[in-house]
C-alpha positions in Angstrom: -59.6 17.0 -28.0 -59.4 15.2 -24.9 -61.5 15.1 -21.9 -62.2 18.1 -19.5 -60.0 18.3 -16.7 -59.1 21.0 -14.1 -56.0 23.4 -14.3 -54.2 25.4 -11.5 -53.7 29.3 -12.9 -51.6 32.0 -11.2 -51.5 35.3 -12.3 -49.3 38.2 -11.8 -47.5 36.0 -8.7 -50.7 35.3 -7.2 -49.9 33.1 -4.2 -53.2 31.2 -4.4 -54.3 29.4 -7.5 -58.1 30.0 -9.5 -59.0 26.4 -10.4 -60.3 26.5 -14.3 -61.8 23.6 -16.4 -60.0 23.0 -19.9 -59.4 21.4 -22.6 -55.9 20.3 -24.0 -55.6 19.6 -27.9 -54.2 15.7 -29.2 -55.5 12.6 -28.4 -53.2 11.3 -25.4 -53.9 12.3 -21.7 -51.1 14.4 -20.1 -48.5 12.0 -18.4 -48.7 11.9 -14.5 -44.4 11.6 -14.3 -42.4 15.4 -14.2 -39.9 14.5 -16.4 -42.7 13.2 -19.3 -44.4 16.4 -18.9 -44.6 18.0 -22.8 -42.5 20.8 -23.2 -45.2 22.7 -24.7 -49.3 22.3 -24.2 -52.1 24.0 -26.2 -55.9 23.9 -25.9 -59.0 26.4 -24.6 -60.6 27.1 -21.4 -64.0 26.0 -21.1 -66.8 28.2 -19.8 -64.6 30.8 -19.1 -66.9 33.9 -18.0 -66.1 37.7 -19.2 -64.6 38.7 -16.1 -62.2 36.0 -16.0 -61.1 36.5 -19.7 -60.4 39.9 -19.0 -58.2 39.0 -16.1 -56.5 36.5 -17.7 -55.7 38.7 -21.2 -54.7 42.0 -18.9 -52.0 39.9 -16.8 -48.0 40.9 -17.0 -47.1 36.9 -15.6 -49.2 33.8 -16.4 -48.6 30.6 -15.0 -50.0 27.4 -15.0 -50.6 23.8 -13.6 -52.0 20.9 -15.6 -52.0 18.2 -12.9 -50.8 16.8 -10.1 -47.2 17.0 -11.3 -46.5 20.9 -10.1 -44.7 21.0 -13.7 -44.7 25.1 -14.2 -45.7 26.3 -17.5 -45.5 30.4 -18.5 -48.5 30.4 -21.0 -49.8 32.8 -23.9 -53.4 33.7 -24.1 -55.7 34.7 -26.9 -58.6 36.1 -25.2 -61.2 35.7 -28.5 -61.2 32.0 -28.8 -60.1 31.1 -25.1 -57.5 29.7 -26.4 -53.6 29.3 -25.0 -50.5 28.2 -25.9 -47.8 27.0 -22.6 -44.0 26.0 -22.3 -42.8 24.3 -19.6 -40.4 26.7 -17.6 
């Protein structure tokens, strides 16, 4: 697993981001170029609180930010291991 590192999340069209720490699966650090981007990411948020699981698992549109590339991804959650799975959009 790599390193903890902050992610933008936007749920149901929310216009303003909540920041959450996570943790992407692999080895290799996420490039900092758009077009190197992975078409697909997967990992777990990390000390995500009950509330904020909730949120996340009862959303109709989840959307996510990885870095300072503003590469969109639409992501799946699975709200018993904090886990996700995202695709670039």
């Amino acid at each position: 697993m790599n390193a903890v590192q902050n992610s933008k999340i936007f749920l149901n069209n929310a216009l303003k981001p909540t920041h959450m720490q996570i943790e992407l699966d692999g080895d290799a650090p996420l490039p900092n170029t758009i077009k190197e981007m992975p078409d697909q990411v997967t990992g777990q948020f990390v000390g995500l609180e009950p509330t904020a699981n909730q949120e996340i698992a009862a959303a109709w549109k989840r959307v996510m930010i990885f870095n300072a590339t503003d590469v969109l991804y639409t992501f799946t959650f699975d709200s018993a291991a904090s886990r996700f799975a995202a695709r670039k959009r």
